[in-house]
Structures are given as C-alpha cells and as structure tokens.
N, C-alpha and C positions, 0 to 999 in steps of 0.2 A: 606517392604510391604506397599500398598497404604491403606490409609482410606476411605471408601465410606464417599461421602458428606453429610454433615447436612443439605445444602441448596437446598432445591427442587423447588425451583423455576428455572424455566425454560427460557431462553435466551431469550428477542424477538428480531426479526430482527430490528426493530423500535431503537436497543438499543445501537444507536454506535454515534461517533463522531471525525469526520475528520477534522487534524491538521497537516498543513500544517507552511511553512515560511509565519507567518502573515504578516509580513515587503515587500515582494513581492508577494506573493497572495492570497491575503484576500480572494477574490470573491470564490475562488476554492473552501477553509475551509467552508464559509455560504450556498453555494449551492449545494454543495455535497449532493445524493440522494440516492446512494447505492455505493458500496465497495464489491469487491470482494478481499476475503482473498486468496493468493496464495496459490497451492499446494506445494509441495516440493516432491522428489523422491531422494533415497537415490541408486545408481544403485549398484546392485550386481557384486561382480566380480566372473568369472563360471573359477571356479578349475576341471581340465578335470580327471577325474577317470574312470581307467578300465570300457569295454563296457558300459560307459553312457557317454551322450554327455558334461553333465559339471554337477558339486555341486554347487549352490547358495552359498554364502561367504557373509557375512555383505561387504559393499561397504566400502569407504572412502572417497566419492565426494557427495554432494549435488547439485543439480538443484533446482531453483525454477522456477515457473511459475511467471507469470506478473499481478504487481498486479494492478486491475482495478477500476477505479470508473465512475459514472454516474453523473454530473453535468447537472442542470436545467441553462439554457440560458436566459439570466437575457435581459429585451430591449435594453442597450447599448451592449450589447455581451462581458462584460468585464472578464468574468471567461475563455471564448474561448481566448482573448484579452492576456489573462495570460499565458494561455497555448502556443498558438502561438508566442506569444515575446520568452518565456525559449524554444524552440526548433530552435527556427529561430541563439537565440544567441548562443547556442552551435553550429548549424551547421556553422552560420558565424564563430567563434571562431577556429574551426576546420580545416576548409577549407583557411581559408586565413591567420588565423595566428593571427587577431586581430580584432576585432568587429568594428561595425559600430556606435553601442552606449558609443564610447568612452567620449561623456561628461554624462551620466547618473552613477550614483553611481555601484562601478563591485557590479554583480553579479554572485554566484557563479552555476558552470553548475551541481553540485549535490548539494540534498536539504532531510534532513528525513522528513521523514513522520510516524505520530502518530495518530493509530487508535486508539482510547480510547473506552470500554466495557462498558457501563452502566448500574448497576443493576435496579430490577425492580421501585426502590427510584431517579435512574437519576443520582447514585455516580458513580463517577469511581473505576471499581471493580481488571480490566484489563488494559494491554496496549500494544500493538504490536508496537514495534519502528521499520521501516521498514529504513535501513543504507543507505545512497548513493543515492540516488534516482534518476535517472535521467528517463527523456517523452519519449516512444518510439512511442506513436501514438496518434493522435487527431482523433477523430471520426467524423462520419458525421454527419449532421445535417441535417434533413429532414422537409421541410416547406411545409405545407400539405392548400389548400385554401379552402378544405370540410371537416376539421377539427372544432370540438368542441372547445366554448370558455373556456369548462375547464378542458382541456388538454395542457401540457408545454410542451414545445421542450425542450430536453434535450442533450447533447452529453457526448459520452466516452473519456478518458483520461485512457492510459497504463503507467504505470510503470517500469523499471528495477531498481535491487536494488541489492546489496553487500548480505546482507544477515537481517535476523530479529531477534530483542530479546522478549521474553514473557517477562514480569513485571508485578507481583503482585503488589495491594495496599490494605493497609489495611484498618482500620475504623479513623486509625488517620491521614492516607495522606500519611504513607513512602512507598517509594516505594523500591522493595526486588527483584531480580532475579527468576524468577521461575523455573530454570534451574541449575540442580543440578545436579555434578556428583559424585557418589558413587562406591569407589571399595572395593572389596573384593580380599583378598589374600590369 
C-alpha cells in the first residue's frame, strides 16, 4: 500500500534541468527552455469473448511518445549548430557507411539525456534518465522584423529514445531506483 506524501509543496514548471553530453553539446544543456516529458501507452491486448467484441488484457509492449524540448537561439546559432552537426552525422554515417568528419574526435549517434527535478530549494529531488537518445527533428525558426526587443527566438529539438528510468535522490546525494517490483504469491 502507497503512503500519502508528507511534502505539499507543489512542482513548479520553473523546476527542471536539462543534461545533455556536456563534451558535444553544451549550448543545448544552457539554453534549454522547456522539456516536454513523454507520454507512454501500454497497449492492451483484446481477448475475444462470447458476443463482445474483445476484453482489454494488461498489454506487454510499451510505446513512448518523443521527447521534446525548446531551446533559445543564442547569436552565433550554436545550440541549432549542435543539433544540426548530430543529425547531419548520423544521417551521413548511415547513408554512406562512414562520415565526412573523419578527422574530428567519433562521436557517438546516441546520447542519454538527463532531466533532473528540482525542489522548491533548487536540489535535485528527481531524475528521468532518458536511454539512447537519438534527434528525430530540428524545428523552425521563425525571424520575425515586427518583433519585440524582448522576445527570443527559440527552436524545437525531438527526441527518440530506448526507453526511461525514474531515480529518486535523497537529502544525502544517493541515487535509488524508484521502480520497484513486488509480487505476491
């Protein structure tokens, strides 16, 4: 049986932080503006029974959705810079069998990603490690000349990903599983 929480403090949106491969792209980690947490769907499977079209059955496949984020476009465009080199090198990598930045250090075409939860103090409370990552879209970018000086152009960046794990942390730093399975027999 679950415990109701002790902590009533309430989530803000304000409250995250996005952690990427520092070593290949910094810009993306510091300019990150929002984060959209995937969904997932677990699909049922329909067991056909006497006059009804099917029973709902717990599934055994997960889906997720993609996960997104919104990065602000910095004057040199190096976070877009980021994103467009890791998409260009997979597809080159792909396509021809061997890239075209063969004297730059390999880089690999998946990467995790680590949303970190911060409580209302700024700790990391949470952590969604999201597996495998690799770009399936760069978004547009819209340069507007009757735009407001204090407004940012920003653009999206999609995700696919293996699959994600929750991580609790506690007050000392360890980080635990929050994903537990119990059976009864």
């Amino acid at each position: 049986m679950a415990d109701l929480t002790t902590n009533i403090n309430y989530l803000q949106p304000t409250s995250f932080k996005l952690v990427l491969d520092r070593k290949n792209y910094p810009n993306l980690e510091f300019f990150c503006q929002s984060v959209t947490h995937p969904g997932m769907l677990m699909s049922p499977v329909e067991v056909p029974f006497r006059k009804i079209a099917g029973v709902p059955m717990p599934g055994d496949t997960l889906t997720f959705n993609e996960l997104s984020a919104n990065i602000i476009l910095d004057e040199d465009m190096q976070g877009y810079t980021e994103m467009y080199s890791w998409i260009r090198r997979i597809l080159d990598t792909n396509v021809t069998g061997h890239t075209k930045y063969l004297n730059e250090p390999t880089q690999s075409t998946f990467a995790d990603i680590t949303l970190q939860i911060l409580s209302s103090h700024n700790n990391t409370t949470k952590q969604i490690q999201y597996k495998d990552c690799v770009p399936t879209a760069l978004g547009d970018i819209q340069f507007e000349s009757t735009s407001t000086g204090d407004t940012f152009i920003t653009f999206a960046a999609s995700f696919r990903f293996s699959y994600f794990e929750l991580k609790s942390i506690d007050s000392t730093g360890a980080i635990t599983d929050s994903f537990t399975v119990t059976t009864t027999l």
